[in-house]
Every structure is written in structure tokens, then in C-alpha cells.
N, C-alpha and C positions, 0 to 999 in steps of 0.2 A: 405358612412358609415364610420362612426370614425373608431380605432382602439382598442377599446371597445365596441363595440357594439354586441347585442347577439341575435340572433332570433331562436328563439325554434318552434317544430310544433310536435304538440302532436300524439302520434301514437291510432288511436280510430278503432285500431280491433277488431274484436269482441274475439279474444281469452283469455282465462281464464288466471286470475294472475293481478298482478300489473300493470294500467300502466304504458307504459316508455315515454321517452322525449329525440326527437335529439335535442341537443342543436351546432349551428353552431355558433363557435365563433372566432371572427377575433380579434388578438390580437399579444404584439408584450414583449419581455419580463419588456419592462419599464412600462407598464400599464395591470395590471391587475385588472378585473371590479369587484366592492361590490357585496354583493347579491344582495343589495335594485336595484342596475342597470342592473344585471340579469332580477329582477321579472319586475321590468318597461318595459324592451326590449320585456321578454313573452309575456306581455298584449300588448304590441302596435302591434306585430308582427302579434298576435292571429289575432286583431282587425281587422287589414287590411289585410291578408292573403297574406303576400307578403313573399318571401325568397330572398334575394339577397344574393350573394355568388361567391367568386370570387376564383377557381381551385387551382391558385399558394399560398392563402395566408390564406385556408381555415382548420381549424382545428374541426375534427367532434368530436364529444366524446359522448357513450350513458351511460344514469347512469337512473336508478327509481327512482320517483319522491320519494321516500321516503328516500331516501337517499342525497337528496338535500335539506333540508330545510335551515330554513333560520339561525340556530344554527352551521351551519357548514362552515363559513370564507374560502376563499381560504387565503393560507399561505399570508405574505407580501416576496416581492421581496429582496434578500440580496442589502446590498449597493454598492461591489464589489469595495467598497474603503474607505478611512477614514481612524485616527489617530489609532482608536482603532483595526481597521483591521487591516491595515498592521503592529502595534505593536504583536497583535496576529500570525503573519506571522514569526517577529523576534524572539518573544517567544519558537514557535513551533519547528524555525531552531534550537535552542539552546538543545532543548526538543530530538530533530532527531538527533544531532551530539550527545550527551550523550547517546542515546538509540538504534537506529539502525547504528549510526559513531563505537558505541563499538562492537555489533556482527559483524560488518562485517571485525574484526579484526580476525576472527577465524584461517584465514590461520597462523598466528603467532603464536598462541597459540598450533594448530598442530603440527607445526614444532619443538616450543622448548619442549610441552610434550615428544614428541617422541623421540627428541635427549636428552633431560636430566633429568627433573625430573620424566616422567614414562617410563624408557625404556622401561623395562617388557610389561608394556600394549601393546596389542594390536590396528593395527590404528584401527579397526573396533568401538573397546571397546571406543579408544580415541574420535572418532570423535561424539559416542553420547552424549559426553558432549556438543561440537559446535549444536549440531542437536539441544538437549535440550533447549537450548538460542535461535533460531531461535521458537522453536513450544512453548513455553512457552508465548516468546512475541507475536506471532501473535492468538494461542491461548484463550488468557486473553482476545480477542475482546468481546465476547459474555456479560461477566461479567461487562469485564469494561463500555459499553456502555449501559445494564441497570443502572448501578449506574451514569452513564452520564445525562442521559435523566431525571432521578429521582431527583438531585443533584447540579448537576455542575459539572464543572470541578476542583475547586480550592483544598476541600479536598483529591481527588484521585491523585492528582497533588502531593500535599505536601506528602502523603503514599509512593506513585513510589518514588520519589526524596529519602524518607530514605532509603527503601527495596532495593534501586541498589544500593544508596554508603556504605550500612552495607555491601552487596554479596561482592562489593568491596574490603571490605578491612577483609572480611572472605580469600578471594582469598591470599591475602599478605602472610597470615598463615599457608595457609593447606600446606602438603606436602602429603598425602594418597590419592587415587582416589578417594573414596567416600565423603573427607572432599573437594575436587575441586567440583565434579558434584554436590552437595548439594548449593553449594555456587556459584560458576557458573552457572551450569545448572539448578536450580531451584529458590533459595531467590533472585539475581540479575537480572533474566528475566523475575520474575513477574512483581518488578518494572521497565524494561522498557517497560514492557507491558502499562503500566499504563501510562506511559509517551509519546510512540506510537500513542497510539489509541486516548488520549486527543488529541494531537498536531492534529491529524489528523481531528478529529468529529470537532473543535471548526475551525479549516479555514474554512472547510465546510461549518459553518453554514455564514458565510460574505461573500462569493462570490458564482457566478453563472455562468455569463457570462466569466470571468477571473480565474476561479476555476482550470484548469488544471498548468495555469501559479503560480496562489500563492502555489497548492498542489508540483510544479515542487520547486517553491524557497526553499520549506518546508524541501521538499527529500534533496536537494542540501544539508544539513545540517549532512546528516549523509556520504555525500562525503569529507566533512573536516575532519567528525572526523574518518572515514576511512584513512584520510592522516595521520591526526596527532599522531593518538594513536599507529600505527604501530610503527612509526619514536619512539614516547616517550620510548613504552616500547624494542625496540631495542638495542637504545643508553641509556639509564640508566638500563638495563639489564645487558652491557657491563661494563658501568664505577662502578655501583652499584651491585646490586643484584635485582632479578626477584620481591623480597617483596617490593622493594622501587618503582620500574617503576610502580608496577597497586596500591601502594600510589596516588605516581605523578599523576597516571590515574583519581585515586578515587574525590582527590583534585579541580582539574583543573573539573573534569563533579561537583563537587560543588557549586562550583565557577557560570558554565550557570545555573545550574538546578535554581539558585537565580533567575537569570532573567527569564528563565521560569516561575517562579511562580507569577513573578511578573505584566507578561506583558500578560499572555495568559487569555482569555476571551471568552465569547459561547456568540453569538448573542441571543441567544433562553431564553424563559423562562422558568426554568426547576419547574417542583412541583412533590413534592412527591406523587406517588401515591397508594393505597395498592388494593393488593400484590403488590409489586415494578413492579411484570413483572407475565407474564404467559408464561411458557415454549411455547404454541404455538404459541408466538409473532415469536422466535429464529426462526420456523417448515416453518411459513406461508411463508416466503421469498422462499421456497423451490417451493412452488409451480405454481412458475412463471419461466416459461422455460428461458427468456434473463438470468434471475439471474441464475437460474443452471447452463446454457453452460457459464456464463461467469463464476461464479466460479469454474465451471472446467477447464476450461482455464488457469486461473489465476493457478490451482495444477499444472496444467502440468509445466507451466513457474515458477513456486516453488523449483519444484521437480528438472528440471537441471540448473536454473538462478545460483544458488548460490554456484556451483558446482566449478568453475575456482576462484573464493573466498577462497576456503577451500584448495584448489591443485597446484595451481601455483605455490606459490614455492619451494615445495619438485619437482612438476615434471620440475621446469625450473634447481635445483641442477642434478637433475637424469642426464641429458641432457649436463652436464658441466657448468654449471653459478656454479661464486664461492656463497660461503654462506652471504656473507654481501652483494654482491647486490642483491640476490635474495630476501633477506631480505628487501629490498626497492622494489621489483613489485605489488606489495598490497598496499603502498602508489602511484606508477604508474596510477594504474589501478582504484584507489578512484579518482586520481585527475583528470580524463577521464570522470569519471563518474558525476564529478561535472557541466560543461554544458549540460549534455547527459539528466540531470535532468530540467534543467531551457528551453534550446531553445527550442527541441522538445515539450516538454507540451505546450508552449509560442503557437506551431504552430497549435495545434492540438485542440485550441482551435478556430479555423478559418477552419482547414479542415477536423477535426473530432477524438474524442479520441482513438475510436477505429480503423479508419486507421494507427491511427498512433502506436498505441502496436502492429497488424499487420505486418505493417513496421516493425519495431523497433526486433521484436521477430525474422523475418527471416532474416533479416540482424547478428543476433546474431547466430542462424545456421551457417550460412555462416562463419562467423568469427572461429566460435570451429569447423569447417570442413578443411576450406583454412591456419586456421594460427597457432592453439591450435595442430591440431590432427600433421601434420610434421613438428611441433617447434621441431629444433635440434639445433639453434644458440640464443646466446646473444638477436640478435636485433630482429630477430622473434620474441622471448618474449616478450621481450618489447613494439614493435609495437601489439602485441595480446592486451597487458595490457590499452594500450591506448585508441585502437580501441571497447574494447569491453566494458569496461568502460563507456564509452559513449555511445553506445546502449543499454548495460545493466539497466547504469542509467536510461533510459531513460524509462524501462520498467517497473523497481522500483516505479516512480514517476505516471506514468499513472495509475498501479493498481488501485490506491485509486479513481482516478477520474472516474471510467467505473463505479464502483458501486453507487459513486453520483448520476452521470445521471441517473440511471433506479431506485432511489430511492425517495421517501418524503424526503424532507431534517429535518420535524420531527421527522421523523423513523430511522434517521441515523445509532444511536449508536447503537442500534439491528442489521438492517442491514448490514453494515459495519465490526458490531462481528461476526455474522456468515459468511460475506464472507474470512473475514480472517482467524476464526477456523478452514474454509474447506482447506484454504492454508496451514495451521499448519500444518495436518498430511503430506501433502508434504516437509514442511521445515523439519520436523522428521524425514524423512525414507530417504528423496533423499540422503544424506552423506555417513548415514550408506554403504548404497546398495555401493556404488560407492569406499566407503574404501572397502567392501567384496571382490570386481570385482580388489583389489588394494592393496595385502598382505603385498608389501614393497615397499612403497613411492621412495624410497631412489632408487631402483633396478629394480622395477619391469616396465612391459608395461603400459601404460596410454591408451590404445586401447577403452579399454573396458568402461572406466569412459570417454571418448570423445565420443561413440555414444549412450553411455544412455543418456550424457546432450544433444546433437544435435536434440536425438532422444525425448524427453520427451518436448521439445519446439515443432519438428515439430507436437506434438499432439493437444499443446493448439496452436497455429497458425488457425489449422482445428475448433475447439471449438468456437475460437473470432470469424470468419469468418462466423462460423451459425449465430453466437448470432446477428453478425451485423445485419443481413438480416433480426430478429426478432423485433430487440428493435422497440421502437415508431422510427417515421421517418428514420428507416433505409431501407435496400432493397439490393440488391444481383448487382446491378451498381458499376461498376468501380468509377464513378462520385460523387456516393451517399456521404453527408458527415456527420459522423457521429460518 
């Protein structure tokens, strides 16, 4: 029997309702069969009352015949390569180093609010500006990938690209709290929302088999601009002033966001359709358990991931590190994070994505227990920065791909927005909480902010570990890959 071939056997009990139809299809992802050679395989099979079916290579799937007709195409196969792709790939990187490369510069922006332009503020008060930029971006999924799916990506592209570099260079200006958080925390993380979740949905749609390795190169892009934008706005903070550095900032993400716009592309054929959406498109994705536990998963690793981002270097100063190198462990700890993005995903698309956020997630325990919680030297830090960087990356980049798997890859932009809106309220609240537990950066214990992050990963660890055992082809095996 090819690897195409389908033989169905009609279920003729006598109980009331629709019939259904098992359909045993053997198949491999380079060939996926028409309908017309579904119904051919039916009727031969019928004909001659034969099932052949081989254990190891056997995929059952039951659906009602009424929902199989012949109006209903299985998707085609992404090419999981080509010019267009992997320019898409380039796009996206450029898309990620301007959109999540800038929030993940918050630890900078903590440290200089606090030391200069808001003393008075409280960190509590401070850090829900950073909080804001993390749940604003991850947030805007729901939104952004209706108008994805409806659209394109090109218009919502060219929006994101104005709405961050205007927040941009609102930031230059303000000097009041409310005129930052407006501008920071709300017009410049819609658009990198918008810029996020395209980068994201549009690789999605050109890969499949290789999807965790292109979504890894993707991530890698906001690990540069975690390197770079620190370093910018440090050194031209010093020689300049704080309005000139998030200029230069503003400039320079100008500069890719061209290329993004230029190069990023959706495999898919988007049509508008009305209503654009029905609020229970957003609901439905809820009521499939792998999606729940894995979106809760994904809160918990939210809620403390981002946590040694925001803290490192107030608590590596507290500790004695002078101020200007502590001012480089944020660019350390991005530049850690830049293969933590690429090799991992690379493997885990061979031994399973969720093994490998698994991995990945307890090894980051480990790290904010053995090396974060009794940092009291220089190289401690640093070796922390490097170290976790690199698994941290690593779990940055996997997110996106758990939700591919267990989804329609025409369903994306819906689903992919609500798995990230459900993150958002984690990227919100985890800062705050953990500035609460953290009066004075400068003075106080870090106790308490190292085992709520420790503690809020060991939750979603438990969360992946269900969901594994639920998805299609998973199971509760050490072996299992998945």
C-alpha cells in the first residue's frame, strides 16, 4: 500500500444519528492524498472488504460523513523552504530585533528611571511601565491575527512599523510619568505587537517540518537587539543625553522595519470575510484541553521568564558590581540567549518541541536557584547572564512552535492570539508582583523575586508535562517525541 492510500469501513450500527466513517490513513508529511483519492480508496476498499493496516505507521482519525464532503480540501503541505521563505525568515528577524530586541531592554530602562529621571516613583509604580510593553505586545495577538487572517500581513506591517517609531520618539520627550507610560507602555507596544505576531503567523505559514528551527532564527532576532539597544542606549546616554540614545534607537529599528516590510510575506490566501471574526472563534480554542494546559504553561513561564530581564542589574549593583558593568549584563545575557534560540529549536524539531521547553524550562529553575538566588560575585553574574540566556532563549523561541503544532495552520492568527493574550496577563502582573516583594532594588533582598521566578516556571513545567501526554501522538514515555 502507497503512502497515500486510505481505506475506510463504514460503521452500520444500528444506533440513531449520523453515520460515521474510520478512515485508516497511511501517510507521510510529503504527500497528502485529494479527496477524489480518499473517495477512490473508499469504494475499492468497500468493494473488496479488505483493511490493511500496518501498527507502527497507522493514523486513525473518526469524523461524520457530513463533514467530509468533497468541498472540504485537506490544507496543501508548507514548502519548508525557498527564496520567499527564508526571505520571510530575514524579514521576521529584523521584525523581532525592533519588537521584542526593544522590550527586552527593560532591565535598562528600570535602572536609569529609578536612578534619574523618576526618582520619586516607586519600583512598583516603575516597573508597570516595562510590564505594560510586554502585555500590550503579547496581548494585541487576538486582534492582530483576525485582521491577519482577513488581510495580510502588509498593511498591519506598515501600522506596527509607524505606532513603535512615533512611541519612539514620544519617549525622547516625555520627562513626567504619565507622558513615559503613554508612550512606552501603550502607543509603542501596540506596534510591536503588530510586528510580533506578523513575524510570527507569516514563518508559520512556510514551514512545518523545519518550523521550530526557522521560528528559533526568528527569536534569535530579538537576541541582537537585546544586545544592541542596551549597549546604544548606555553609551550615548553617557556621551549624549537619554533623548538622543532612544532617537538613535528609534532610527536604526527604522532602518530594519524597511526590510521587514519589504521582505515579509504569508504563504496563505487571506480574503476578507464578514464579520471579520466571531468572538467564538477567540472562546473555541479554549475548549480543547492540550491548548488550555499548554497555555497555561506558557502563563506560568511568563509570569517568572522575564523576571532576571527586568532585575539583574539593580540586583548584580546591590551585590557590588560597579554600575557600568552591570550596565552590560542585559547585553551578556541577550547574547546567551542568541543560540539558546537557534540550536535548541534546530533539535527539537527531531526530538520533540515539547521535550524540549520541558528541558529547557527546568534547567532555568536550576539556573535562578544554583546561580541567581547566591550571586554575591562579579563572575557569578555573569556566568548566571550567559547561562540562562541561553535556556531562557531557548524557551522564548519554543512558545510560538507548541501552539503551531496543536493548531490548523489556517487558524493561526486566532489561535496563536489567544494563546498569547493568555500570556499577556502573565507578562502584566509578573514585574509588578516581584517589584512589590522588592521595595529597594538598590538595598534590599532578592529572596523573594528568586523563588516566585523559580517557583512560577516549576508550575508550568507540571502544565507542559500534562499537555504532552494529551497532544495527538504524545503519551506519558520518557521516549515519546513530541
Amino acid at each position: 500500500m502507497s503512502s497515500s492510500d486510505t481505506v475506510a469501513v463504514d460503521n452500520l450500527s444500528n444506533a440513531p444519528g449520523p453515520t460515521s466513517m474510520v478512515e485508516y490513513e497511511i501517510y507521510d508529511e510529503r504527500e497528502i492524498p485529494t479527496t477524489d483519492q480518499r473517495q477512490n480508496s473508499c469504494t475499492e476498499a468497500i468493494g473488496t472488504s479488505t483493511v490493511q493496516n500496518d501498527p507502527e505507521k497507522l493514523a486513525v482519525r473518526t469524523r461524520s460523513l457530513e463533514a467530509s464532503g468533497p468541498g472540504t480540501p485537506p490544507p496543501d503541505t508548507p514548502p519548508d523552504g525557498g527564496l520567499r521563505a527564508w526571505g520571510t525568515v530575514v524579514g521576521a528577524l529584523c521584525g523581532m530585533f525592533v519588537s521584542f530586541g526593544w522590550i527586552s531592554c527593560i532591565g535598562v530602562f528600570i535602572d536609569y528611571y529609578k536612578t534619574h529621571l523618576l526618582q520619586d516613583v516607586s519600583t512598583s509604580a516603575i516597573t508597570w511601565i516595562t510590564s505594560l510593553e510586554y502585555f500590550m505586545m503579547f496581548f494585541g495577538g487576538p486582534f492582530v491575527g483576525v485582521l491577519f487572517d482577513n488581510f495580510g500581513p502588509h498593511l498591519i506591517l506598515l501600522t506596527g512599523s509607524f505606532l513603535h517609531i512615533f512611541g519612539l520618539m514620544m519617549i525622547s520627550i516625555s520627562s513626567k510619568y504619565y507622558q513615559i507610560l503613554l508612550a512606552q507602555g501603550i502607543c509603542s507596544p501596540i506596534g510591536t505587537s503588530a510586528l510580533f505576531h506578523i513575524s510570527i503567523n507569516c514563518v508559520n505559514t512556510w514551514f512545518r517540518r523545519r518550523r521550530a528551527l526557522a521560528l528559533g532564527i526568528t527569536a534569535s532576532g530579538s537576541g541582537f537587539g537585546g544586545i544592541i539597544f542596551p549597549i546604544m542606549l548606555t553609551r550615548i546616554t553617557q556621551q549624549l543625553d537619554f533623548g538622543w540614545a532612544i532617537r538613535v534607537c528609534a532610527f536604526t529599528s527604522l532602518f530594519l522595519l524597511i526590510i521587514s516590510n519589504l521582505t515579509i510575506f504569508s504563504r496563505l490566501k487571506h480574503q476578507r470575510r464578514k464579520p471579520l471574526c466571531h468572538p467564538k472563534d477567540f472562546f473555541r480554542p479554549l475548549k480543547e484541553i492540550p491548548f488550555v494546559l499548554t497555555s497555561a504553561g506558557t502563563f506560568f513561564l511568563y509570569w517568572g521568564l522575564f523576571l532576571p530581564f527586568a532585575f539583574i542589574p539593580t540586583q548584580a549593583q546591590r551585590y557590588g558590581m560597579s554600575p557600568y558593568l552591570a550596565s552590560y549584563l542585559l547585553a551578556v545575557l541577550n547574547a546567551g540567549s542568541i543560540p539558546g534560540r537557534i540550536l535548541p529549536p534546530y533539535i527539537a524539531d527531531y526530538l520533540g518541541r515539547f521535550n524540549l521547553m520541558i528541558l529547557t524550562t527546568m534547567i532555568c529553575i536550576i539556573l535562578v536557584l544554583a546561580l541567581w538566588l547566591p550571586s554575591r560575585t562579579d563572575g557569578t553574574a555573569i556566568a548566571f547572564a550567559v547561562l540562562y540566556g541561553f535556556t531562557g532563549g531557548s524557551a522564548v523561541s519554543l512558545a510560538p512552535a507548541l501552539v503551531a503544532q496543536i493548531s490548523d495552520i489556517r487558524q493561526i492568527g486566532v489561535r496563536s492570539g489567544t494563546y498569547f493574550a493568555i500570556a499577556a496577563f502573565a507578562a502584566l502582573t509578573g514585574t509588578p508582583i516581584a517589584g512589590a516583594l522588592l521595595p529597594d532594588p538598590l538595598g534590599g533582598s532578592y529572596l523573594g523575586v528568586e523563588l516566585f521566578c523559580a517557583g512560577s516556571m516549576c508550575a508550568a513545567v507540571i502544565f507542559y508535562a500534562v499537555a504532552r501526554g494529551l497532544v495527538p501522538g504524545g503519551g506519558w514515555g520518557v521516549r515519546v517525541r513530541v
